[in-house]
N, C-alpha and C positions, 0 to 999 in steps of 0.2 A: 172750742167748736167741735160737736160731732160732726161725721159722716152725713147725718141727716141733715144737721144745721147747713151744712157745706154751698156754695154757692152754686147756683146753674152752671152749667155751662154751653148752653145756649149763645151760639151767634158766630163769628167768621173768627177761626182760627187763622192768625196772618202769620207771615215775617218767618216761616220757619221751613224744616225739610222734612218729608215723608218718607217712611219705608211702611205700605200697606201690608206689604208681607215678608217672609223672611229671602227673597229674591232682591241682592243692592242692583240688579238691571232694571229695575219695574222704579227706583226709589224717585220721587221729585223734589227737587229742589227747588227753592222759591214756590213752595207750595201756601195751599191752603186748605183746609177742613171747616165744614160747616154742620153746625150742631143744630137739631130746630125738636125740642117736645125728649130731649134727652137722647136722641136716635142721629148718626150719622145721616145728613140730608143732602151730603158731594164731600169730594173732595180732590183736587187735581192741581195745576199749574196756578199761580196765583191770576195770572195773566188771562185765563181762560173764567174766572166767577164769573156766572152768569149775574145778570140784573138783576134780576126777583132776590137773591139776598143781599142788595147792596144797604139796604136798610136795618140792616142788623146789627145787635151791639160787637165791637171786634176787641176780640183778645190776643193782644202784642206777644208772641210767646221768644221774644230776645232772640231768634236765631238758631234755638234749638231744634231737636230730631225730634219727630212724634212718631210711634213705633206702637204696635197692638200693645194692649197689658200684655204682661207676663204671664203663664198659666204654670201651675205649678201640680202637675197631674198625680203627684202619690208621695203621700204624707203621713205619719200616724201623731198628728200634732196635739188632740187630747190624751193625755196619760197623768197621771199621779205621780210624784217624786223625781228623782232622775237618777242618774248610774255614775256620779261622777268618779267616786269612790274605787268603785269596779273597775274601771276605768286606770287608776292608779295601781290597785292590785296588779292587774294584768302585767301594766309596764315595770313592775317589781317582781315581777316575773310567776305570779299567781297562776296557775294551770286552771281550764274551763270549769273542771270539776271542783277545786279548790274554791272557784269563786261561788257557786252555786251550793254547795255544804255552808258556806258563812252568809245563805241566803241572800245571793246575787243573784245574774243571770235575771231573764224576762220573770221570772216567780215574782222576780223583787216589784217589779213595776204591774205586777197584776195586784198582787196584793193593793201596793201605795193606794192604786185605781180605785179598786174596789171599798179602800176607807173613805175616798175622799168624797165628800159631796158635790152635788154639781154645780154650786159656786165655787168651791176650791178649785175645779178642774177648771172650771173658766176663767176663773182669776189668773192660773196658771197659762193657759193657752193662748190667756187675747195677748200677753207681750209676745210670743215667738210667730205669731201671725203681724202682729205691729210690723213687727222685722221684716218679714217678705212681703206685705204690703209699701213699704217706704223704699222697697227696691222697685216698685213697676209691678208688682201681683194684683193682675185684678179678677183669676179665678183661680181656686184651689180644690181640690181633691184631699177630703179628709176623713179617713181611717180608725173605724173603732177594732178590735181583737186586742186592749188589753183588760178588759172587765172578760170574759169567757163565761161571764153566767149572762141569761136574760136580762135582770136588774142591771147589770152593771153594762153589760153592752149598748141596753137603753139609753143609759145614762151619757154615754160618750156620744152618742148621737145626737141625743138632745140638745149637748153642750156645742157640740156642730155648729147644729142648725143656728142656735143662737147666735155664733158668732158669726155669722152671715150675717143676721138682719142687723145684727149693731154693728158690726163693725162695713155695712152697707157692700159686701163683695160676694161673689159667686163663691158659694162653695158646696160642693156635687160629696155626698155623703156617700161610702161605701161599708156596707159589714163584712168586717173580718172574723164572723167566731171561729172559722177554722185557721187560726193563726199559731195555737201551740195547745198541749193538753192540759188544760186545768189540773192542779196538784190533785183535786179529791176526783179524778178520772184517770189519776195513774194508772198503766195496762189495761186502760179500756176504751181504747181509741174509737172503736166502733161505736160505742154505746154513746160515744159525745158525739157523734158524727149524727147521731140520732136525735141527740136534743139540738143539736145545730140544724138541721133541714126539717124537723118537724114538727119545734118547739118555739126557739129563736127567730129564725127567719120568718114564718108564717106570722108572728104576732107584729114584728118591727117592719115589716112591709104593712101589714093592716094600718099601723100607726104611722105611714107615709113617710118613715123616717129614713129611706134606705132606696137610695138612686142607681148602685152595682153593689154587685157580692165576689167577693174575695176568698181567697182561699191560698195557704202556703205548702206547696209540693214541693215536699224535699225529709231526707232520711230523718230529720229533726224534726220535722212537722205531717206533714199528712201524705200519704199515697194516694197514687192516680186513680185506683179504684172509687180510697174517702172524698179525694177530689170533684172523682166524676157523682159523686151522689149530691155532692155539695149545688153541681154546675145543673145537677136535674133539678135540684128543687128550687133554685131557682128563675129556671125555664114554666117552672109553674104559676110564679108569681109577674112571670114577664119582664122580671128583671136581667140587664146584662152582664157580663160576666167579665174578669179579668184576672190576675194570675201572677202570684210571686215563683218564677220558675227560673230552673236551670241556674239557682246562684253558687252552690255549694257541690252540686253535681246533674249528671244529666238523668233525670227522670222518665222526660219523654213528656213534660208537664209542659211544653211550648206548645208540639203539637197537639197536647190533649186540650188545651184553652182554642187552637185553630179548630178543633173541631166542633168546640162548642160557640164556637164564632164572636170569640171573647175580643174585648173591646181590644184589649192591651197582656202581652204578656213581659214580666218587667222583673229585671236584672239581668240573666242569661250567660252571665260567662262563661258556661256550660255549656251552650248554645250550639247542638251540630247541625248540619245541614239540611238534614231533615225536617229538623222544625223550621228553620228558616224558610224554607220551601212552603210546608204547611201555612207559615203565617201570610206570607207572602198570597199563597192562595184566599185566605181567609178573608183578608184585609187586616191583618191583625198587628198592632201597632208594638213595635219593640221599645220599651221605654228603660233606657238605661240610669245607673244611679250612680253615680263617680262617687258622691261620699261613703258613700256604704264601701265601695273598694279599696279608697284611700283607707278610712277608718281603719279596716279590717287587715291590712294591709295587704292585700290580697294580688297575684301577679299574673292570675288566668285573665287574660283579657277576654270582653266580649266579642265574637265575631263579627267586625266591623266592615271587612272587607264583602261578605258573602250578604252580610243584611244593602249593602251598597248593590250585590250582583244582584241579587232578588226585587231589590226595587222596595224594600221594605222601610216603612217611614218609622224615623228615629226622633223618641223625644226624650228630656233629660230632664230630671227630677230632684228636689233636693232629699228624697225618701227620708223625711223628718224623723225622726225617732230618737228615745234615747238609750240605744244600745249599743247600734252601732253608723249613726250617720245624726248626731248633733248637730246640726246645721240652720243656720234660718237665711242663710243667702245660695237664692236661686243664679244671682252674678257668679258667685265663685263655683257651681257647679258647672256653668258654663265653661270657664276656664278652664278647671281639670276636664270638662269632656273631652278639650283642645288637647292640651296638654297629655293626660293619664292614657285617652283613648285616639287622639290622633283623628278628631273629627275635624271640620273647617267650619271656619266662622260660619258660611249661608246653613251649613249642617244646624250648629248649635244654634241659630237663631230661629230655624223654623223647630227646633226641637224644645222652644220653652214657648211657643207662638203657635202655629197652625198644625204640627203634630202631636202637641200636648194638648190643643181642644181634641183634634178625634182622637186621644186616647183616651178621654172622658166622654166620647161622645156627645161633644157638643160642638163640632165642627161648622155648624151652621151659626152657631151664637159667638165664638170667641176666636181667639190666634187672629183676626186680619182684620184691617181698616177698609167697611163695605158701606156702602149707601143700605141703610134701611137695619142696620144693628146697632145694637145701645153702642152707647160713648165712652166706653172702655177704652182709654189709653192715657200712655206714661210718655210724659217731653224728658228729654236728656240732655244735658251739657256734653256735648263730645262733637269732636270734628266728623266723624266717621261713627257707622253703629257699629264698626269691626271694633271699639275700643268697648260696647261694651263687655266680648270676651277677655277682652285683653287685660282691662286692670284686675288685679284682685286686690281685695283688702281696701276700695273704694266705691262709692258709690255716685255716680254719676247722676242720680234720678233727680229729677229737677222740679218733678210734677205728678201728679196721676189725677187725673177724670176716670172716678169712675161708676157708674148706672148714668153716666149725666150730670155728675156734681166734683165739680172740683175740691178734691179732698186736698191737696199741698200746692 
């Protein structure tokens, strides 16, 4: 059975417990949810259904939690090949430039990209989407920057988009060409910064392919300057903006995404107070990525405390990739946020829910269970949703509805 195939889910969700949002004060127990034309149409106390839907077909859901989907806001889930190799290098104690002369390093997966067709790429991507779909994903955020020509960053979009309508789930495209230098643009950073804002961008917005535009700040990839050209031309197109900063050092790339009223700016362990202040004023969403830290084994934490004083809303990501955050469970990102970063459960649960829609900007559509939004959500086997940070290496998910169709 596809996604398409998949059953309604029209009619009185019974017999179970709700958390609408990532608050367990707000949660009901012995609740109900009713679905009517694929859109949330109530949902509250069972004891409280009004009459007008006592006629409706009812789905027993055993006694389980129904909790928003999952959202899974920064991904770079199309790519060619993978790094596992490098990977081993490394732990053999292979130095960065060793890896990258035996043609490692991101070279290696722009290349793969760029041979593969985009049935290969999609072959390759619906399984690691499978994966965060069967956890509770029922929107993602996904990233092209490893094709870095036209052709090829087309291509990773395209394969996007696809895997949205087949595999029936939100997923919010973003262009990354300013992600790294194409080898045949070696020492001439400027002049790609040129075919990315006046070349790339202009046509792949024309072709409606491209919902935010990305950009990576940092001594390996691009300055605040190529940045800020990046963030103008896409103010041209209307599109919004968001921002791999402060992971490896402080640029000053948080604030310069605050100032371009960037949806999101994500990683930050770098992160001083100034940007957090900036973001803070912005509204500008701090989206952290445990696995990229773990991975890398990295000991700068991000500032947790001061994004807490500022009031700034934290979401957590599995930042898919394969170089340095292999990952397809958004569950155990959860965990190490607890764990690595010393967040608290209602933290991490509004940070894959109602903070991770507005880091895509879609705060209105996804993260919370509302009368009059699609029917986006996942049932759980667990006494408590605090387990779902708590287990790792298990998945609880018992169910997901999602556009309105019962996919498990």
């Amino acid at each position: 059975m596809t996604p398409h195939d998949a059953p309604s889910a029209d009619g009185i969700w019974h017999h179970c417990h709700l958390l609408p949002d990532a608050d367990p004060e707000r949660a009901i127990r012995d609740g109900a949810l009713v679905v009517v034309d694929g859109r949330i149409a109530w949902l509250g106390p069972l004891a409280s259904l009004p009459e007008s839907f006592a006629t409706l077909p009812r789905h027993d859901a055993g006694g389980l939690w129904i909790t928003p989907g999952l959202v899974d806001c920064h991904t770079h889930l199309v790519y060619g090949g993978q790094r596992a190799d490098e990977f081993a290098m490394r732990l053999a104690g292979a130095s960065y430039e060793e890896i990258a002369r035996a043609g490692g390093g991101i070279v290696s997966t722009v290349r793969a990209t760029r041979e593969a067709d985009e049935a290969t790429l999609f072959a390759q991507a619906a399984p690691r989407l499978e994966a965060l779909l069967a956890e509770g994903v029922t929107a993602i955020e996904i990233k092209s920057g490893y094709g870095l020509s036209l052709d090829a960053e087309r291509k990773q979009l395209r394969v996007a988009r696809r895997l949205g309508e087949t595999c029936r789930v939100a997923v919010h495209t973003t262009f990354l060409g300013a992600h790294a230098l194409p080898p045949e643009y070696a020492g001439r950073a400027d002049d790609y910064i040129d075919l990315v804002c006046g070349t790339m961008l202009p046509a792949l917005a024309e072709e409606k392919l491209v919902d935010a535009v990305d950009a990576f700040c940092e001594g390996i990839g691009f300055s605040p300057e190529q940045t800020a050209r990046v963030f103008d031309a896409a103010a041209r197109h209307g599109l919004p903006v968001k921002l791999h900063a402060e992971q490896l050092s402080n640029l000053g790339g948080a604030a310069l995404a605050a100032r371009h009223g960037a949806l999101s700016a994500d990683h930050l362990e770098h992160l001083d107070e100034a940007g957090v202040a900036a973001m803070a004023e912005a509204g500008t969403v701090a989206v952290l990525l445990p696995g990229a830290y773990y991975f890398l084994r990295d000991t700068h934490l991000p500032p947790l405390a001061l994004l807490r004083q500022y009031g700034v809303p934290v979401a957590i990501s599995t930042d898919h990739n394969p170089g340095t955050s292999p990952t397809t469970s958004l569950l155990l990102m959860m965990n190490m946020a607890c764990t690595l970063f010393r967040m608290t459960v209602p933290e991490v649960l509004a940070g894959v829910t109602t903070h991770a829609a507005r880091a895509l900007g879609a705060a209105q559509r996804h993260g919370t269970l509302a009368v009059g939004r699609a029917a986006d959500f996942a049932l759980w086997r667990v006494q408590s949703p605090a387990e779902l940070a708590y287990w790792f290496g298990r998945n609880p998910c018992a169910g997901v509805v999602r556009q309105g169709r019962v996919i498990r």
